[in-house]
N, C-alpha and C positions, 0 to 999 in steps of 0.2 A: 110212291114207287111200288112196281105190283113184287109179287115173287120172283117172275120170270126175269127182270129186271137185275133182283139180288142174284140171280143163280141158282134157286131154289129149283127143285124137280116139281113137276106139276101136281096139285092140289088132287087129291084121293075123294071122290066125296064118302062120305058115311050114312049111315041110315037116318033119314029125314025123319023117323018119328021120334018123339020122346020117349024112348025105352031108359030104362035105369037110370029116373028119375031119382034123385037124393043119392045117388053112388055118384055123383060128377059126370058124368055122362051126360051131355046135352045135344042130343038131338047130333050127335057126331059121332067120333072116333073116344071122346072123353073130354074133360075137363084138364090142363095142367097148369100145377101152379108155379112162376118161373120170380126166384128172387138173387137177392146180391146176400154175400154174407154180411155182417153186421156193419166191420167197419170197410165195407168197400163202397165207395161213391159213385162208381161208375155208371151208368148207364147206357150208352150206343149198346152193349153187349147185351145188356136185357132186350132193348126194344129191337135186336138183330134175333134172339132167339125167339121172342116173339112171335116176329116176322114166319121164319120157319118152319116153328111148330104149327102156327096156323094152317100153312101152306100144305102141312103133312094132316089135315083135316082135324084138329084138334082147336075148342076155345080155350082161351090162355087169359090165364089173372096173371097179372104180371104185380107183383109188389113193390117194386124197382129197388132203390139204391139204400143200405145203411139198415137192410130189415132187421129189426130185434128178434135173437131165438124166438123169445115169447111169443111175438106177432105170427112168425112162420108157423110155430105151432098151433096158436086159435086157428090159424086160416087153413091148414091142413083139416082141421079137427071140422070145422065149419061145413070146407069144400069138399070135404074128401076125394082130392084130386086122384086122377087114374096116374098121376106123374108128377114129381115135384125136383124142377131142375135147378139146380144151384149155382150161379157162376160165379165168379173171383179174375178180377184185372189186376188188383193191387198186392199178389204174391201172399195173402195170407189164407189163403184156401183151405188151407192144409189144417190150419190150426183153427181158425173159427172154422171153417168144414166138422170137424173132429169135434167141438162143443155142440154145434147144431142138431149134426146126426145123435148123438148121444142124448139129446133132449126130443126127437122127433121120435126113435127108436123107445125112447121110456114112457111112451103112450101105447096101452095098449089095442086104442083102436086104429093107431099109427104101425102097428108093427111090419104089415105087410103091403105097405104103400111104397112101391117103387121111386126109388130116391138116386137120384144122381149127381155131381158134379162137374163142374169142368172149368177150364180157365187155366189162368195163374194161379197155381198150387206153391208152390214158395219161393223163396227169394233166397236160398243159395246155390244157385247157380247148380245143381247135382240134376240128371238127368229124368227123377221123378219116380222111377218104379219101385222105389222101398216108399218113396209117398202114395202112390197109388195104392197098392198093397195095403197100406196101413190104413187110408180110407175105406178099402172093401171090406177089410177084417173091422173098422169102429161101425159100418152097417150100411156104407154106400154100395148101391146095386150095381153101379158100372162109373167110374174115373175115366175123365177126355180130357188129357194135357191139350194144353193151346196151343201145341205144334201138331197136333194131331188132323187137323182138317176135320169136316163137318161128316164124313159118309159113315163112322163110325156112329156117330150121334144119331144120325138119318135111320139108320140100319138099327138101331135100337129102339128108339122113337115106332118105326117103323113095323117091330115084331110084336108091340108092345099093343098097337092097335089093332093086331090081329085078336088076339084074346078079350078084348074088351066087349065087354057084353054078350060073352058065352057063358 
């Protein structure tokens, strides 16, 4: 199934050479790394962001389902992604979100790696903006509730490639 297929806007290309090499930068827009939090199973939701982000000229390690803080960390620390997306289906967003960050953010060669969220952030039912909040202040760069639609994501994704490799 291509992008245009899923609805995605059309594929940006990026600069064909290998510039900024070992910063995650491959010969594109950058490198992002897209995982689940720990105890989420999900995956359609990874392999749709995936999908996406490729489409927005970016290669993507996708980690998929159940990822261990630790693991997200090595793999950051490895890739040093120009972006590391976090999603959550199973409403615990909020709270493994809030451990994760807190362990990505106590690296200090993690400290300024743009880190985001989105999904299902919790499971009581409360409309989300003191959760959101509360993720940006524990060191999330930008929170996308699951009702939100994708153009916000697009849109940051998107401004996020402008700077990469200046």
């Amino acid at each position: 199934m291509t992008g245009a297929e899923l609805g995605l806007p059309p594929r940006r290309p990026g600069p064909v050479d290998g510039a900024g090499a070992g910063t995650g930068i491959r010969g594109g827009a950058g490198t992002v790394l897209v995982s689940s939090v720990a105890s989420d199973a999900h995956t359609w939701n990874l392999v749709y962001l995936q999908l996406l982000i490729e489409e927005l000229g970016f290669h993507v390690v996708n980690l998929g389902a159940c990822v261990p803080d630790d693991l997200v960390v090595s793999e950051c620390l490895r890739i040093r992604p120009a972006l590391v997306v976090v999603s959550s289906v199973n409403g615990h967003g909020h709270r493994d979100g809030t451990r994760l960050i807190g362990r990505i953010r106590a690296s200090p060669e993690l400290a300024r790696t743009p880190v985001v969220i989105g999904g299902k952030l919790g499971i009581d039912g409360s409309d989300g903006r003191d959760r959101a909040e509360s993720l940006r202040s524990s060191g999330f760069d930008a929170v996308f509730e699951r009702d939100a639609g994708t153009d916000s994501f697009v849109s940051f994704v998107a401004q996020l490639s402008v700077g990469v490799g200046k």
